[in-house]
C-alpha positions as CSV (number, residue, x, y, z in Angstrom):
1,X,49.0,64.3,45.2
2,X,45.2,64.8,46.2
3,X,44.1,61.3,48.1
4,X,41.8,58.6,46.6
5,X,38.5,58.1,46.1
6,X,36.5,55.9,48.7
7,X,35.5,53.7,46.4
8,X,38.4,53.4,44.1
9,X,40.4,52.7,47.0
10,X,37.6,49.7,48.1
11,X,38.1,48.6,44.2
12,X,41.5,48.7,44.4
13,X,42.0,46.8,47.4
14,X,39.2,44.2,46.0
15,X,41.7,43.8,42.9
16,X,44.6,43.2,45.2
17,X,42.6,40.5,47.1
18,X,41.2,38.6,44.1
19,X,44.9,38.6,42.7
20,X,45.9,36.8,45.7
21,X,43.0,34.5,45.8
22,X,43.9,33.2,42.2
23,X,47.2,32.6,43.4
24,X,46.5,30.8,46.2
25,X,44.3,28.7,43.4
26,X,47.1,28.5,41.0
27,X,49.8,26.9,43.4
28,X,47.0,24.5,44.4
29,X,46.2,23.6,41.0
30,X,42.3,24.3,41.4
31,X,40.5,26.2,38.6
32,X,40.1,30.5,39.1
33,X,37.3,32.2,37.8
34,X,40.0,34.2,35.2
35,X,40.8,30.7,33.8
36,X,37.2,29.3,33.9
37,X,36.6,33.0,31.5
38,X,39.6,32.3,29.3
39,X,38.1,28.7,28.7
40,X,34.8,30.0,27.7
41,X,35.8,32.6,25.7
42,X,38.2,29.9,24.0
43,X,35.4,27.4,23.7
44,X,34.0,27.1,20.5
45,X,30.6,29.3,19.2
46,X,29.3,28.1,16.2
47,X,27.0,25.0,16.2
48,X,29.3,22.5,14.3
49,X,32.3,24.0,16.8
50,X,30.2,23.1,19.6
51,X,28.9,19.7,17.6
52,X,32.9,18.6,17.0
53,X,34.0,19.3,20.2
54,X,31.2,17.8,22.3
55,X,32.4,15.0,24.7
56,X,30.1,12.0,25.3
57,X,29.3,11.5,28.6
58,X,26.6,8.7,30.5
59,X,23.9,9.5,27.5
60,X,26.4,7.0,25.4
61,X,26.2,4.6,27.9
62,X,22.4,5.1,28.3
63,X,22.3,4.9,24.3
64,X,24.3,1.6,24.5
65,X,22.1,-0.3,26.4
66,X,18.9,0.9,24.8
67,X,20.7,-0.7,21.6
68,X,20.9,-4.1,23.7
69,X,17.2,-3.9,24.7
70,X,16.5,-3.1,20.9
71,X,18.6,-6.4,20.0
72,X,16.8,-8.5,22.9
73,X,13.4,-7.3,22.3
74,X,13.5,-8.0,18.3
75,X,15.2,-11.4,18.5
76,X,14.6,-12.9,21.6
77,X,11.0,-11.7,22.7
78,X,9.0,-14.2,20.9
79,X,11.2,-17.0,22.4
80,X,10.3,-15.6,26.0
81,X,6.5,-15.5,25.4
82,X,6.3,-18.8,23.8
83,X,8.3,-19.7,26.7
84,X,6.6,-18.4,29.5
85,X,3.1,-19.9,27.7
86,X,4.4,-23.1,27.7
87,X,4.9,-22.8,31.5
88,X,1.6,-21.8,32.5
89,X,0.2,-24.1,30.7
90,X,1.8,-27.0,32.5
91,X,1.3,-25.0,36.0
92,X,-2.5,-25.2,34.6
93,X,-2.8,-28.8,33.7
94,X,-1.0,-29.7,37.2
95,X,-3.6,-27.6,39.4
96,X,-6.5,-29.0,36.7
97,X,-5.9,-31.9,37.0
98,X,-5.8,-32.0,40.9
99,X,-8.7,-29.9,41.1
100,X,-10.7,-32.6,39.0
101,X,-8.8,-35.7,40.0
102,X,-9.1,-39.4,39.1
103,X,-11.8,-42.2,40.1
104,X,-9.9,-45.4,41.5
105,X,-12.1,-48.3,41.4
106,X,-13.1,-49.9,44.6
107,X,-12.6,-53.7,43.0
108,X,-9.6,-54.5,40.3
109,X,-11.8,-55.9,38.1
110,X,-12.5,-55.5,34.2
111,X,-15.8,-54.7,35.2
112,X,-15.0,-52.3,38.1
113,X,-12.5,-50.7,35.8
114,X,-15.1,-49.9,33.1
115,X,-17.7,-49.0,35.5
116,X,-14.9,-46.4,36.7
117,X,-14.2,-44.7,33.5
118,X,-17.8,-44.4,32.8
119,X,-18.2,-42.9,36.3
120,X,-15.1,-40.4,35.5
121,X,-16.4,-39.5,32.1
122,X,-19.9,-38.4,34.5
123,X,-17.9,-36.7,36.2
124,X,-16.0,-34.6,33.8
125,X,-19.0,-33.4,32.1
126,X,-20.7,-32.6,35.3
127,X,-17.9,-30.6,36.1
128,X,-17.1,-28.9,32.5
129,X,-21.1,-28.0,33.1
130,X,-20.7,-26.7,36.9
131,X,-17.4,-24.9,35.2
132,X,-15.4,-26.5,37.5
133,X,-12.5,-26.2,35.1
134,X,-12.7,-22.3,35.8
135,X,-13.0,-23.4,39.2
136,X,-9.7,-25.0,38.7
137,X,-7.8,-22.2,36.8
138,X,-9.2,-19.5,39.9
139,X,-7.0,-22.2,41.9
140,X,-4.2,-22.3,39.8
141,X,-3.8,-18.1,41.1
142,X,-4.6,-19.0,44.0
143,X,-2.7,-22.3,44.4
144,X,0.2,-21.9,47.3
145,X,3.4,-22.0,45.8
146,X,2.4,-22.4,42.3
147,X,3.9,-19.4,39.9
148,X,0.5,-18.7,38.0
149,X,0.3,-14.9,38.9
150,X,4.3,-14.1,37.8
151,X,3.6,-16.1,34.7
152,X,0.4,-14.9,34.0
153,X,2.2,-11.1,34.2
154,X,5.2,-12.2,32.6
155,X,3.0,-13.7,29.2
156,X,0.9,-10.4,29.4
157,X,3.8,-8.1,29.2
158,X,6.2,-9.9,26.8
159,X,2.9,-10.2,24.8
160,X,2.2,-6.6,24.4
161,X,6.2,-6.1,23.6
162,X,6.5,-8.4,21.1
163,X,3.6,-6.2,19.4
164,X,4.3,-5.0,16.1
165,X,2.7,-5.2,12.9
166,X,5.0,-6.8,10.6
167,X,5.8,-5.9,7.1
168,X,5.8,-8.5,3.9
169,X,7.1,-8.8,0.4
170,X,4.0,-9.5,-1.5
171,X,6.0,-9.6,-4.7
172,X,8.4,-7.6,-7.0
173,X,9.2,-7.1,-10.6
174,X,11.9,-5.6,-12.7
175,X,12.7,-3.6,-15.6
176,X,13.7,-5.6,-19.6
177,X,14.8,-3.1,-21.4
178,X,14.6,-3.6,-25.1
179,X,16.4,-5.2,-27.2
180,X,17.3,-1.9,-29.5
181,X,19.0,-0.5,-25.7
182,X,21.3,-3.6,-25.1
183,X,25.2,-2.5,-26.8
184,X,28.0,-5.1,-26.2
185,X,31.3,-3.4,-25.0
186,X,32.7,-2.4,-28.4
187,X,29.7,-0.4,-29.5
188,X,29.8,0.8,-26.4
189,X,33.5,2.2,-27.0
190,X,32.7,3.4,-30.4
191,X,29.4,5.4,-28.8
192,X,31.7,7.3,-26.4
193,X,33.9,7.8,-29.5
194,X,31.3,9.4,-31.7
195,X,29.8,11.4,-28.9
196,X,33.6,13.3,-28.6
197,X,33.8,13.4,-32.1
198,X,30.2,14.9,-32.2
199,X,30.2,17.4,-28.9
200,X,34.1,17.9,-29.0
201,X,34.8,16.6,-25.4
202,X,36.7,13.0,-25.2
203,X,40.2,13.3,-26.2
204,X,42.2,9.9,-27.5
205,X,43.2,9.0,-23.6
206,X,39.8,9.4,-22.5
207,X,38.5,7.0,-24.7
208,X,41.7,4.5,-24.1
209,X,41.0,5.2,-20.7
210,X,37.2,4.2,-20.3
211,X,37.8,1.2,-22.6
212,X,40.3,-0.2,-20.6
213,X,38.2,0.3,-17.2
214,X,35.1,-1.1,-19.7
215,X,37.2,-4.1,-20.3
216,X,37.7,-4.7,-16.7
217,X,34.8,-3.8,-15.0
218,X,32.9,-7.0,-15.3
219,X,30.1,-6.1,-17.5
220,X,29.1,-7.9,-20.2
221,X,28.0,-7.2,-23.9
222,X,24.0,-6.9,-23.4
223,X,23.7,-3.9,-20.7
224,X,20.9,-1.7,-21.3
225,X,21.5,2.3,-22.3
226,X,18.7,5.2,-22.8
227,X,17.8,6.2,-25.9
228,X,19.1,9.5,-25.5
229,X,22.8,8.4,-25.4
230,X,21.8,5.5,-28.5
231,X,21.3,7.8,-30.9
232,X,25.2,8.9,-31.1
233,X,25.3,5.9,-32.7
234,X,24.8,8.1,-35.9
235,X,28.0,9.9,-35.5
236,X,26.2,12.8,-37.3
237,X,23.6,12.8,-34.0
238,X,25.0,14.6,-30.8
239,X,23.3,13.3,-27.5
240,X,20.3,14.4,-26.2
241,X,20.4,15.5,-22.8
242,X,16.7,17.0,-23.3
243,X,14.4,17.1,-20.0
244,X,12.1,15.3,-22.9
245,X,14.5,12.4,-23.4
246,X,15.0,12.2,-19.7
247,X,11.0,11.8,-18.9
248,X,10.6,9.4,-21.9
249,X,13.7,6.9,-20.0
250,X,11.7,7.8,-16.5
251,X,8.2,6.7,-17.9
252,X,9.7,3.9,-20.0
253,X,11.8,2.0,-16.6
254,X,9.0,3.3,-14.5
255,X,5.8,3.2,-15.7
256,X,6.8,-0.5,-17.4
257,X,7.9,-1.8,-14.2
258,X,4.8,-0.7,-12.2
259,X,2.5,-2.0,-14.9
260,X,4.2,-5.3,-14.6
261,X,3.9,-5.6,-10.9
262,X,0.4,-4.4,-11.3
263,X,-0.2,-7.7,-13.7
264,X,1.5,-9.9,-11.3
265,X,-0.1,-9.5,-8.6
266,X,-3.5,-8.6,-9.7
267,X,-3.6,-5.2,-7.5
268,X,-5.4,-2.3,-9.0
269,X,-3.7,1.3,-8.4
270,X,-6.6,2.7,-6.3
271,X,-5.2,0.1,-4.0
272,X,-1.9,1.6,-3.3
273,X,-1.8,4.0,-0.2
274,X,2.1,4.5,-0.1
275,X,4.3,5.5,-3.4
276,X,7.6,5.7,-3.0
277,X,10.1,6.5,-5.7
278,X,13.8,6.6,-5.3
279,X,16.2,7.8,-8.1
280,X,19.1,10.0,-7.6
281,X,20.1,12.2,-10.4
282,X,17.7,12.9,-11.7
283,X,14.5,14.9,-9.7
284,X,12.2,17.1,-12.1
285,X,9.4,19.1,-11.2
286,X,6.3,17.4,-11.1
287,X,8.1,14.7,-9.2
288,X,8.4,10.9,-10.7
289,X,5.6,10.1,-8.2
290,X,3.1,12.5,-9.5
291,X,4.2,11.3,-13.1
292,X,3.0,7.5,-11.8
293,X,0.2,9.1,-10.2
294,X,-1.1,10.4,-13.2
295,X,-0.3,7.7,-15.7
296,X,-2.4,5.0,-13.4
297,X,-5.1,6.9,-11.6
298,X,-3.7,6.5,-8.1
299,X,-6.1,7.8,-5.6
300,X,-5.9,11.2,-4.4
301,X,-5.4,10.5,-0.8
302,X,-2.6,8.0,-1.9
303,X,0.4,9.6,-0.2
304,X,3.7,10.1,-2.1
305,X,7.4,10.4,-1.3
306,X,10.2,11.1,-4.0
307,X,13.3,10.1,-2.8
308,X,16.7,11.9,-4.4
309,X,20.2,11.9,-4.0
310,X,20.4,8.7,-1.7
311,X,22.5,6.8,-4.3
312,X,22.7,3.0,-4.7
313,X,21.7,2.2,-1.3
314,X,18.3,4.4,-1.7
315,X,16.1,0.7,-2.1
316,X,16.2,-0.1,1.5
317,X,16.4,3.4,2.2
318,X,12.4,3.5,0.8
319,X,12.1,-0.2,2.1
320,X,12.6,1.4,5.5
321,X,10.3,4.5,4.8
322,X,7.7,1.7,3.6
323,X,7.9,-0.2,6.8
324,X,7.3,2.8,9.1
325,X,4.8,3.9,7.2
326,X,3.1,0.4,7.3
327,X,3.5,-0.3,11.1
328,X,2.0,3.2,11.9
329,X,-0.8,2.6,9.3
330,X,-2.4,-1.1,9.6
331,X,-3.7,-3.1,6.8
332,X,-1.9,-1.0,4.0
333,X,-0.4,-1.5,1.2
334,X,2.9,0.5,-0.5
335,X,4.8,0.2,-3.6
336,X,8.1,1.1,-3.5
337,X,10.3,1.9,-7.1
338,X,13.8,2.2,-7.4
339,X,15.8,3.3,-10.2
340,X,18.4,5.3,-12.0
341,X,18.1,7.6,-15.0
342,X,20.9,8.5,-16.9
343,X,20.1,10.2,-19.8
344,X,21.8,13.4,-18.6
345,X,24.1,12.3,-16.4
346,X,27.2,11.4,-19.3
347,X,30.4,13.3,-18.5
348,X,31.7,15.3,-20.8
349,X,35.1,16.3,-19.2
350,X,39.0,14.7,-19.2
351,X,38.9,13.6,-16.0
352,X,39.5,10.4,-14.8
353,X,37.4,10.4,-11.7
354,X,34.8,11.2,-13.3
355,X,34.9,9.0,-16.0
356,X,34.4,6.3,-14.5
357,X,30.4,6.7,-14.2
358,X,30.2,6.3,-17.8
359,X,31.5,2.7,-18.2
360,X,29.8,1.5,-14.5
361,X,26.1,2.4,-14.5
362,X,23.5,1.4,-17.0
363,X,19.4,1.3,-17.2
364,X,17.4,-0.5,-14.6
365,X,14.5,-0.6,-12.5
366,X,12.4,-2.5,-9.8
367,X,9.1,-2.5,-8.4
368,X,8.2,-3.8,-4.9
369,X,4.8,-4.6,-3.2
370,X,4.6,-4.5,0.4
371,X,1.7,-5.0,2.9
372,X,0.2,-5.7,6.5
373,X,-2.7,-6.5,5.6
374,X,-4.2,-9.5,6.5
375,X,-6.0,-10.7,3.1
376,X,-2.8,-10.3,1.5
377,X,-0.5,-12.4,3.7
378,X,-1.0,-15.6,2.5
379,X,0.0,-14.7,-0.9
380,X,3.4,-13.0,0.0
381,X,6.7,-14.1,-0.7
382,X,9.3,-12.4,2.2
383,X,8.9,-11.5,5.4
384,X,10.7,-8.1,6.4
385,X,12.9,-9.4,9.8
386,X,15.2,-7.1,9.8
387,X,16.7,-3.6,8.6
388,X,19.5,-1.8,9.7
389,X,21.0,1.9,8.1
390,X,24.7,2.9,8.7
391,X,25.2,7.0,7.5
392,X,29.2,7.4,8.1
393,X,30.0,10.9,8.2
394,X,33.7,11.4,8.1
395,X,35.3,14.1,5.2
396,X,36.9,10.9,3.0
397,X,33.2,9.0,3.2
398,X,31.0,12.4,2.1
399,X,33.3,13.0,-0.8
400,X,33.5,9.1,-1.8
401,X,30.7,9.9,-4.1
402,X,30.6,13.4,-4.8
403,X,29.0,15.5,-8.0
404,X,30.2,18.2,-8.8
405,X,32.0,20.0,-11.6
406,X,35.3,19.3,-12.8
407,X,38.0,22.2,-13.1
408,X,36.7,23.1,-16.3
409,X,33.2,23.3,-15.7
410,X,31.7,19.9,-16.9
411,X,29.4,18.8,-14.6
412,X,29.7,14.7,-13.0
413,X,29.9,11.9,-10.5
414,X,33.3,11.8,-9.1
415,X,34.3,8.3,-7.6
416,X,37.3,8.7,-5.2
417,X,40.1,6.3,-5.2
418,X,39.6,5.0,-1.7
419,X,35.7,4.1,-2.5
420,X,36.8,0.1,-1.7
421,X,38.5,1.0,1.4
422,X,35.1,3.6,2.6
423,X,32.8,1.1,1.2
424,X,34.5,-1.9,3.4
425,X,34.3,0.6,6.9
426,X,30.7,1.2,6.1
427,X,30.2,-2.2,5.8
428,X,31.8,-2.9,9.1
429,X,30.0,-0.5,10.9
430,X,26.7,-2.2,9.2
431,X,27.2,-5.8,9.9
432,X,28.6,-4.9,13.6
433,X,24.8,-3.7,14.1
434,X,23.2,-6.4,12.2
435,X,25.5,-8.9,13.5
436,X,23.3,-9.7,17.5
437,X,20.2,-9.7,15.4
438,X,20.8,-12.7,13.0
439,X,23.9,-14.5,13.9
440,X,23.3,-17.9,16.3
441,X,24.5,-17.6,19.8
442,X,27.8,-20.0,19.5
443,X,29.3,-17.1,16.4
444,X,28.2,-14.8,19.1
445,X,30.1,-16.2,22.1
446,X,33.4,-16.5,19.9
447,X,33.2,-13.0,19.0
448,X,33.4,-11.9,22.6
449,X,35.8,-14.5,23.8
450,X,37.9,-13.0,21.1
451,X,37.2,-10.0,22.6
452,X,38.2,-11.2,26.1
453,X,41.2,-12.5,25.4
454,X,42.7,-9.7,23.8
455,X,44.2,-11.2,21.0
456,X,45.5,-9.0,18.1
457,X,43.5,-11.4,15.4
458,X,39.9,-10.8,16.5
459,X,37.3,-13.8,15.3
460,X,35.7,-12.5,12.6
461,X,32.0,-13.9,12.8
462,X,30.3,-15.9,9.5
463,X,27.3,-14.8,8.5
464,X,27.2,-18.0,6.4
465,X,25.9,-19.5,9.9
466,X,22.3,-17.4,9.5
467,X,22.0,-16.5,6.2
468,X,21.3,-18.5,3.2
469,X,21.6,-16.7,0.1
470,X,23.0,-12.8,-0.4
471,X,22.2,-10.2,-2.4
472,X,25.1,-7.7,-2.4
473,X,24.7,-4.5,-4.5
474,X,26.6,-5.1,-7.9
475,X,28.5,-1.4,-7.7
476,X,32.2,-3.4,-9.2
477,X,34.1,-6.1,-9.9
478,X,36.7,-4.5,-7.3
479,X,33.9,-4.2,-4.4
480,X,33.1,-7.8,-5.0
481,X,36.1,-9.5,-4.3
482,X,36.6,-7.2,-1.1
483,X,33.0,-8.3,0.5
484,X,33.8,-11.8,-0.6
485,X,36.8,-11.7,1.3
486,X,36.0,-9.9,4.3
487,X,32.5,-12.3,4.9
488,X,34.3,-15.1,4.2
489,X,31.9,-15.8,1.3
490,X,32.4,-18.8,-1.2
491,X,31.8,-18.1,-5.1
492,X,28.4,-19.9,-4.8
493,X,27.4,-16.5,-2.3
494,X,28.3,-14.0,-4.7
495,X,27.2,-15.3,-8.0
496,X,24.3,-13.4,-7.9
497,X,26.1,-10.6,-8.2
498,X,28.9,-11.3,-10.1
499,X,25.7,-12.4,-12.4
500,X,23.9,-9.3,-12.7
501,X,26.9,-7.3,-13.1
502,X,28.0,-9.0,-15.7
503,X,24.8,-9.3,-17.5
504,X,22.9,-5.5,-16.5
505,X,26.2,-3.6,-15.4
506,X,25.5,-1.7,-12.5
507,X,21.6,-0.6,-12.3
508,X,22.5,1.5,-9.2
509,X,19.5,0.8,-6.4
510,X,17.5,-1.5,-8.4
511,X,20.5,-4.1,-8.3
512,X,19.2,-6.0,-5.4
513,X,16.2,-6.9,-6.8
514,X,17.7,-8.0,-10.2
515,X,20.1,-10.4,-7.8
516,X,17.0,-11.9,-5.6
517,X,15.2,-12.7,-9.1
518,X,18.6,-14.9,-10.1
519,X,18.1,-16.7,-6.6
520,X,14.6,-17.3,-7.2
521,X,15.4,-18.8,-10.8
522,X,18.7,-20.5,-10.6
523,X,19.1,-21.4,-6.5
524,X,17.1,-23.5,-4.4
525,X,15.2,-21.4,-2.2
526,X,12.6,-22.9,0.3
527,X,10.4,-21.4,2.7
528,X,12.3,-20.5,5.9
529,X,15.7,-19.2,3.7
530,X,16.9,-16.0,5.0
531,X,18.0,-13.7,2.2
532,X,20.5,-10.7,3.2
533,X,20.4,-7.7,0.8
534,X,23.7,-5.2,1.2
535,X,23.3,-1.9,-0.8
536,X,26.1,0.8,-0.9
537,X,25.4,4.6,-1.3
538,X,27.0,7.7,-1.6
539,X,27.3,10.1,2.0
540,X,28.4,7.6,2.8
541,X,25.7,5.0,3.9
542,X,25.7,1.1,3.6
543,X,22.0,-0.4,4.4
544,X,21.0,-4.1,5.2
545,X,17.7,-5.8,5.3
546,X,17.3,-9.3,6.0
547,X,13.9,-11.3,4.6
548,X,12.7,-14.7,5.2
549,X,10.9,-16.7,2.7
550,X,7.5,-17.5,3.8
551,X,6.1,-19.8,0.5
């Protein structure tokens, strides 16, 4: 046997050493550099591997309390400065009026006391002309003990926080369809019945199937459908899912609805600098903006965003866009549009996820106005306070809403079963955030006392106690009565919405709007009301915005 190598002998021996090391490690429990290897090579690679098994560390915490600063500085901020104001203004009469003090009379006499005041009035305009009152305020910094410089800083810097250039509701207006698009819920059973006959796709327990959800879906017998989908009312006629009968619905809601905002408010197009248009299903090429662009001459600087895919929260999803867009560009002015065309989005299949869509949505539309600018304030009818977005992203809340095709190949919006039970945790999420920005201290201080004492019932807060009237997406009867329950809501709160469902069916994103118009018509809304609009959306997202009546 011929000896070893130097060096394999050095690398053997090395080998023998680092075994025993990692031994030594093992029996103490401390991590070896083989196991720290076999961790990483176990650890995950791919960016959603690394994304799912990321554990939060201080950054949460960090992310926490800039949420609390968030809540502070947007409800409480004003409060401080008006506070702190108030406070050197008092420090500044005190050292004023020492500075300038009063004339006594040498003799308590009428006389004496006349000639005094005439002497004092002398006096004050000798020193308002020798600016002694500056005189005075250079003494109030400089006053010992006095708390003019703190305050002084104190009403500078929650001045400059408070900043921020605040969005309105000038006004909004909505769709009317015709009178040939409303069908009561018989004709509307008999349509889906010719358009089997005539494209061969409902059988008999499809149609006994969408009438009975018709029956009890809370809609009434005046809801609005597209043209496109009337015309099976000849049961010779198949449908027309032609991208010509889906831009004749667009410029019908759209172009109708802008026009009327237009007349409203007496704003000319070439005054618009924002245009945003929100409609899910349906996103042709040239976009819905450029279509609104070119039918009223909008200016060609006016900058444009279409909006797809957001479902029936996409409103305040484009209220949001509006807002950033109008703090980071003063004295502006954007139009928002909201909507949902459905001329091509019928199912044709036997499923019964999917056929749902067909007895829930229907044809609707809204236009908003909103502005910064300063002309325009005193005309406007809401004041933006606040907004909040909630994007769940759990497997069971992306496929609440999901389209897709069907197993055998007919394309459509599947609703899952559990949409009520997704749609509440959304909702929870939601109001949680919105929750320190609107509720009154006292619903505050029970939530956390609850919270303290550990009990298995937590308090559940009412947001009765801070807002007036609500405006909660009409998506179902079935979503209705599980808000109303869960808020604690009387049926005085959700008659707006019971309303519009009943009367419009579900109009998707434009909902809200259709709900705020019942409130302004039928309820007794005075300046000061706060008004809470709830949308629900497919991905699944649940936005809020809260507005303040200001006229």
């Amino acid at each position: 046997q011929q000896p070893k190598a130097p060096w394999r002998a050095q690398q053997s021996h090395r080998h023998k050493r680092q075994m025993a090391e990692d031994e030594g490690l093992r029996r103490r429990g401390a991590p070896n550099e083989s196991s720290e290897r076999a961790s990483r090579a176990s650890s995950p690679k791919t960016t959603a591997q690394r994304a799912v098994a990321y554990k939060p560390d201080i950054r949460v915490r960090l992310t926490v309390l800039r949420d609390w600063w968030s809540v502070f500085r947007s409800r409480y901020m004003d409060s401080v400065f008006w506070i702190t104001c108030f406070a050197l203004a008092c420090q500044f009469a005190v050292v004023t009026y020492r500075n300038v003090g009063p004339v006594q009379p040498e003799v308590e006499t009428p006389k004496a006391y006349a000639k005094a005041a005439g002497k004092a009035v002398e006096e004050a305009a000798k020193a308002a002309a020798a600016l002694r009152v500056g005189d005075a305020a250079l003494a109030c910094l400089n006053y010992p003990g006095g708390w003019m410089w703190p305050l002084a800083v104190a009403a500078l810097v929650t001045y400059l926080l408070r900043r921020k250039s605040t969005v309105y509701l000038l006004d909004f207006s909505l769709f009317e369809p015709p009178e040939e698009w409303k069908k009561s819920q018989a004709e509307l059973v008999q349509l889906m019945n010719n358009i089997g006959r005539s494209m061969k796709s409902y059988e008999e327990p499809d149609l006994e199937f969408m009438a009975k959800v018709l029956g009890n879906s809370g809609t009434g017998d005046a809801t609005a459908w597209p043209p496109g989908i009337l015309q099976c009312e000849d049961p010779t006629k198949q449908q027309d899912q032609t991208m010509v009968a889906a831009r004749h619905e667009a410029e019908t809601v759209i172009c109708s609805t802008l026009q009327r905002l237009f007349e409203s408010t007496g704003l000319k197009p070439k005054q618009v600098d924002f245009l945003i248009i929100n409609c899910s299903l349906f996103s042709p090429t040239p976009s819905l903006c450029a279509m609104a662009s070119n039918r009223f001459g909008l200016r060609s600087n006016c900058r444009t965003f279409n909006l797809s895919g957001q479902g029936c929260s996409a409103s305040l999803l484009s209220v949001d866009l509006a807002a950033e867009l109008l703090q980071n560009n003063p004295c502006s002015l954007a139009v928002v549009v909201s909507t949902e065309l459905i001329t091509q989005s019928l199912y044709h299949g036997h499923e019964k996820a999917f056929l749902l869509q067909n007895t829930l949505f229907r044809c609707g539309g809204a236009a908003v106005a909103l502005t910064n600018k300063a002309s325009l304030i005193g005309r406007a009818k809401y004041r933006l306070r606040h907004l909040v977005r909630t994007q769940i992203t759990d497997d069971e809340s992306y496929s609440a809403v999901f389209q897709c095709e069907d197993g055998s190949g007919a394309t459509g919006v599947r609703l899952s079963k559990k949409i009520v039970e997704v749609a509440g945790n959304a909702m929870k999420v939601n109001l949680t955030q919105l929750g320190p920005l609107v509720l009154p201290l006292s619903e505050q201080l029970r939530v956390v006392w609850s919270l303290l004492r550990r009990s298995p019932k937590r308090y559940l807060p009412s947001f009765k106690a801070a807002i007036d009237h609500f405006c909660i997406h009409a998506g179902g009867r079935a979503v209705l009565d599980g808000i109303e329950k869960n808020l604690k809501l009387d049926p005085d709160d959700m008659l707006p919405s019971r309303t519009v469902l009943r009367e419009r069916g579900n109009t998707s994103s434009s909902s809200i709007w259709y709900e705020l118009r019942y409130i302004e018509e039928h309820a007794n809304i005075r300046r000061g009301h706060k008004v809470m609009q709830l949308g629900f959306g497919s991905g699944f997202k649940c936005n809020s915005a809260v507005w303040s009546r200001c006229r």
